[in-house]
N, C-alpha and C positions, 0 to 999 in steps of 0.2 A: 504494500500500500504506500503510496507516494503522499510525501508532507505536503504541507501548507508552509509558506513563509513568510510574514509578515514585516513588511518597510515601512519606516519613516518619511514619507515626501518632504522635504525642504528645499529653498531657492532665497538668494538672497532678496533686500528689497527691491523694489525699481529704481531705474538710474532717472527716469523723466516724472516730475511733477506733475502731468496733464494725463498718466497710465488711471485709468478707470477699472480697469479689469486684468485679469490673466485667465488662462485658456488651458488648462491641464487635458494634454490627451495622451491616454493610455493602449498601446497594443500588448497583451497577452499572447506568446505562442501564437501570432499572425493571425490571430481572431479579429471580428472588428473592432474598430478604434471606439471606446470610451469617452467622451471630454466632459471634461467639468470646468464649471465656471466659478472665480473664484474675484473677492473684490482688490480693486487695484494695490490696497496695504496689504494682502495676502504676503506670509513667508512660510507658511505650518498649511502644508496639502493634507493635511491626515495620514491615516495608512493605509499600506496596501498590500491585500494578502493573495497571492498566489500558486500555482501547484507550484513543488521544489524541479528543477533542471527544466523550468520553461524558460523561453525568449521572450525579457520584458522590452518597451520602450515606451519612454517619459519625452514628451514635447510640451514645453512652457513656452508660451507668446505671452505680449504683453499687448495691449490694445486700449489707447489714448480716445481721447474726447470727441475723435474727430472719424473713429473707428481704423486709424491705421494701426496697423499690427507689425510688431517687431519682427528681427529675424528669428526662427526659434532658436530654443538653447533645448538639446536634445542629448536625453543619456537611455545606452544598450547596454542591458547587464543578459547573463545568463543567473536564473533565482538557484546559487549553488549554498547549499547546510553549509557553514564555517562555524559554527556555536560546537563545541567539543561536550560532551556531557559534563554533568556537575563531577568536582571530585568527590571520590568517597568518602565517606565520613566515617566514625566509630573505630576506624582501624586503629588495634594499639596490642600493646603488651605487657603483660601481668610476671611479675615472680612469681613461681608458684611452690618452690622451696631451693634447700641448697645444702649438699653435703660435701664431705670431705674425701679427695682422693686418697686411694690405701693406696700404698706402693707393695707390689707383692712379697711375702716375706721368700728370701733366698733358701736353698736345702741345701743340705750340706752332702746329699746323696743324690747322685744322677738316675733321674729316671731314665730307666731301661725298659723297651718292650722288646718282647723277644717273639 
C-alpha cells in the first residue's frame, strides 16, 4: 500500500504593490491541473497531500489590479519518504549480578587417560 505525503506550500511575499491575487496550480502524477486562488498578501498555501513517488508540480503567478499576470515561479519534485522512522526508545541495560573469577586450582598429578 502506497503512502500519502503531506507538504507545506510557501512562497515569499510579492515584489509589486498593485498584486491583488496569486494563482496556485497544482498537477498530481499528470492528472488535471488544480488552481486555487489565493489573496495578493498570501505567503502560507496550506498543505498538500499526495500518493508517495508521484510527479508533483507547483505554478505561482501573481496577478495585479489591472489582471496582468506575472511570469510563473514553478517547482517539480518527485513526493519521495525522506522522514527515517522514530528512534527507538526503552533500549537499555540492567546488572543483573556479578561474581568472582576462580582461577582453576593446579594438580600436582597429571591426568592420564589410557
Amino acid at each position: 500500500m502506497a503512502d500519502n505525503l503531506t507538504y507545506a506550500i510557501s512562497a515569499g511575499p510579492v515584489v509589486d504593490a498593485d498584486v491583488v491575487s496569486r494563482v496556485l496550480t497544482v498537477v498530481i502524477a499528470g492528472e488535471e491541473p488544480s488552481e486555487r486562488n489565493f489573496p495578493g498578501s498570501a505567503v502560507d498555501f496550506g498543505l498538500l497531500t499526495v500518493p508517495q513517488d508521484s510527479n508533483v508540480v507547483l505554478t505561482l503567478v501573481d496577478v495585479d489590479d489591472a489582471g496582468n499576470k506575472s511570469v510563473p515561479a514553478v517547482v517539480e519534485f518527485v513526493a519521495v519518504d525522506t522522514l527515517p522512522p522514530a528512534q527507538p526508545g526503552g533500549l537499555g541495560v540492567t546488572l543483573v549480578s556479578e561474581s568472582t573469577d576462580v582461577a582453576p586450582e593446579s594438580s600436582s598429578t597429571d591426568d592420564v587417560t589410557g
